[in-house]
N, C-alpha and C positions, 0 to 999 in steps of 0.2 A: 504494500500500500504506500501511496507516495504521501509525505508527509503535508498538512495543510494549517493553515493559521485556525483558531479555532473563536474566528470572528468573519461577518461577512456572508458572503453567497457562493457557489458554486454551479455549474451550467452543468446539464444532463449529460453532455459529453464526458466529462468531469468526472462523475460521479461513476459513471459508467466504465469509465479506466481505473479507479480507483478499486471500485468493485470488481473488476473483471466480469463484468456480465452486459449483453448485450439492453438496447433502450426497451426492448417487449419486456426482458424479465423485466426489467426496473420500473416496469407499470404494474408486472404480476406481483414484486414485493409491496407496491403502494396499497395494490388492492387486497393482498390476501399477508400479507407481515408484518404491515404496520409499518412500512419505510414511509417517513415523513412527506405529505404531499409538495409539489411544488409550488412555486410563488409565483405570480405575474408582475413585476416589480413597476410595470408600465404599460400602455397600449401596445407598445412596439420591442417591448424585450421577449426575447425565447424567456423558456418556464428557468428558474433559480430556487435551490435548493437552501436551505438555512445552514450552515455548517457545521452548528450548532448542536441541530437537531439529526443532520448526517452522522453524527460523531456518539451522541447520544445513543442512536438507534445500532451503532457497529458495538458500541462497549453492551448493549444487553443483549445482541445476536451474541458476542462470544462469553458473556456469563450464562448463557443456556446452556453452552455446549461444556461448561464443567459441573 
């Protein structure tokens, strides 16, 4: 995972290399894992993710898994 400030936004693309999964799963984790929805920060910006809440949601995917 590539390292990220843990303030700010992050673009699908982003998030997507970060996770290693393509943009379909990362609809499939919004809708059925509870991956934090994305933002519309404007009329005209792609969707943005909270980094916050990206960050949030990787520390209790890997406190499940012990």
């Amino acid at each position: 995972m590539n390292p990220i400030k843990s303030a700010g936004y992050i673009t699908t693309r982003q998030v997507c290399e970060r996770l290693g999964i393509s943009r379909s799963t990362l609809e499939r984790y919004v809708k059925t894992k509870g991956f934090p929805k994305p933002l519309k920060l404007s009329a005209t910006s792609t969707n943005r993710y909270p980094i916050d809440a990206v960050l949030a949601w990787e520390h209790s995917i890997i406190n499940q898994a012990f």
